[in-house]
C-alpha positions in Angstrom: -21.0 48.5 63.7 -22.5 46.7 60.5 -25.7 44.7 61.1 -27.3 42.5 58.6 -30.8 43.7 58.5 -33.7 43.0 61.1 -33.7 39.2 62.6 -37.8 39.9 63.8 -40.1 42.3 65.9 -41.5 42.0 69.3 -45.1 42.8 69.9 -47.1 42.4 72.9 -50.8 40.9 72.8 -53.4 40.2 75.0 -54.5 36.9 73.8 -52.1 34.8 72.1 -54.1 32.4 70.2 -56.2 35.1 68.9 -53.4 36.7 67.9 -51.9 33.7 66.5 -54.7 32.9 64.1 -55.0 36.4 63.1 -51.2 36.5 61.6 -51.3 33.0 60.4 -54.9 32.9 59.0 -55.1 36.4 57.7 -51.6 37.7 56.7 -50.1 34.1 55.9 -47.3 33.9 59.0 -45.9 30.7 59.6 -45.0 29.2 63.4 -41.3 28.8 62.8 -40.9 28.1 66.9 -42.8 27.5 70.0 -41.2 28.4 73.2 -42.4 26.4 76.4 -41.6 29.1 79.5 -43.4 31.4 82.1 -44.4 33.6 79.4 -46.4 32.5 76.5 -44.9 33.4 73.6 -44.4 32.4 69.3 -41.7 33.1 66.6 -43.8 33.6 62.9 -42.0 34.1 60.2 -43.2 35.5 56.6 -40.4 35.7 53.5 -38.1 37.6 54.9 -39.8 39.4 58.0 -39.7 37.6 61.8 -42.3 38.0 64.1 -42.4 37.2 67.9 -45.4 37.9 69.8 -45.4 37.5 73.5 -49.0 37.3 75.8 -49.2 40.3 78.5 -53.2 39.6 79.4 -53.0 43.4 81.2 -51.7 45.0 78.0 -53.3 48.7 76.9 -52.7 49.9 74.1 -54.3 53.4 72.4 -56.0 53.6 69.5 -53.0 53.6 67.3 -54.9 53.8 63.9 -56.6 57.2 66.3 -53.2 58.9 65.9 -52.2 58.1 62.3 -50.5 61.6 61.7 -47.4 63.7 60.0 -46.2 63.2 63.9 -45.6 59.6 63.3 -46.5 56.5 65.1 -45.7 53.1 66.2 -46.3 50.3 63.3 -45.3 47.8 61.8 -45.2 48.2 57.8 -45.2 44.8 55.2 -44.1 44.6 52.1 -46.2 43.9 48.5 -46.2 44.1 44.9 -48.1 46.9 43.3 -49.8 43.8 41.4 -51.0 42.0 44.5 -51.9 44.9 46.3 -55.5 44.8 44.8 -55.8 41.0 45.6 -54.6 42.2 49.6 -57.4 44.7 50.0 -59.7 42.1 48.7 -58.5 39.4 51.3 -58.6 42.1 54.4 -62.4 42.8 53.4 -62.9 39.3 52.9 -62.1 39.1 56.9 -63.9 41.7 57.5 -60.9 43.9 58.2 -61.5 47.5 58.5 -58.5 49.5 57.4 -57.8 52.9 56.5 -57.0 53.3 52.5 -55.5 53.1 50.0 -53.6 55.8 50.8 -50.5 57.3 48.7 -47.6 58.6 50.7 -44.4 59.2 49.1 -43.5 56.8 46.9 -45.8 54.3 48.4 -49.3 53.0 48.5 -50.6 51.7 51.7 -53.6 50.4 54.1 -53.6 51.0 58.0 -55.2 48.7 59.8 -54.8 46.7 63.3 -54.3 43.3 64.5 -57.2 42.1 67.3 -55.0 44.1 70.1 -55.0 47.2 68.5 -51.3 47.2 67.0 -51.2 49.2 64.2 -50.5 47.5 60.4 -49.5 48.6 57.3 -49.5 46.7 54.1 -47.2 48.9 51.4 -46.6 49.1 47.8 -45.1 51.2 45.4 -47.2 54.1 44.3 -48.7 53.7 40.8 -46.9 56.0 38.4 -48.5 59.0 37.3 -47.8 61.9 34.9 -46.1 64.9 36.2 -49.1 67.0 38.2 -51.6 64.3 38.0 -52.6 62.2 41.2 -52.4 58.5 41.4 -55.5 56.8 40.2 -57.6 55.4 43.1 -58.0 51.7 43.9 
């Protein structure tokens, strides 16, 4: 089998409008299709990344962001620049997004945070580079 990459991902939220203005008002989604069925449910789309969210009102979801550990855990990670990762942070406390960060792991730089249904986000970037020994520089 040989697949072309990822065509999007499926996340459940409680509210969909709420939802809807938080990926297209915060992170810069796009509506690239509106479906009109039983279930309420979007296609966003961001460069190369699809996104579908579908409305389950009785959703319950842990405090994802609770278990961020070496165990691992359910996220979804998006991709930046190590030159607009600055501006990023900037825009998520300009919303009044609390998020976890900057933190370097591997090779990357990142900030946790969740969307208003508790799904656990990632915004990542390369880590700075450093001198042999030395730690990155904080943000």
């Amino acid at each position: 089998m040989k697949l072309k990459g990822m065509h999007h991902i499926g996340v459940n939220v409680r509210d969909l409008d709420r939802a809807l203005a938080f990926y297209t008002e915060v992170l810069g989604f796009e509506v690239t299709e509106r479906y009109a069925e039983d279930i309420r449910h979007v296609m966003l789309g961001t460069g190369n990344t699809g996104l579908h969210l579908f409305e389950t009102r009785d959703l319950e979801l842990q405090d994802a962001l609770a278990t961020l550990s070496k165990q691992g855990y359910a996220h979804m990670a998006f991709a930046t620049t190590r030159e607009l990762f600055p501006g990023i942070i900037a825009e998520l406390k300009q919303h009044q997004i609390q998020f976890k960060g900057p933190l370097v792991m591997g090779r990357g730089e990142s900030v946790h945070f969740k969307d208003p249904d508790g799904n656990h986000l990632e915004i990542r970037c390369p880590a700075r580079a450093t001198p042999a020994g030395e730690a990155p520089e904080a943000i």
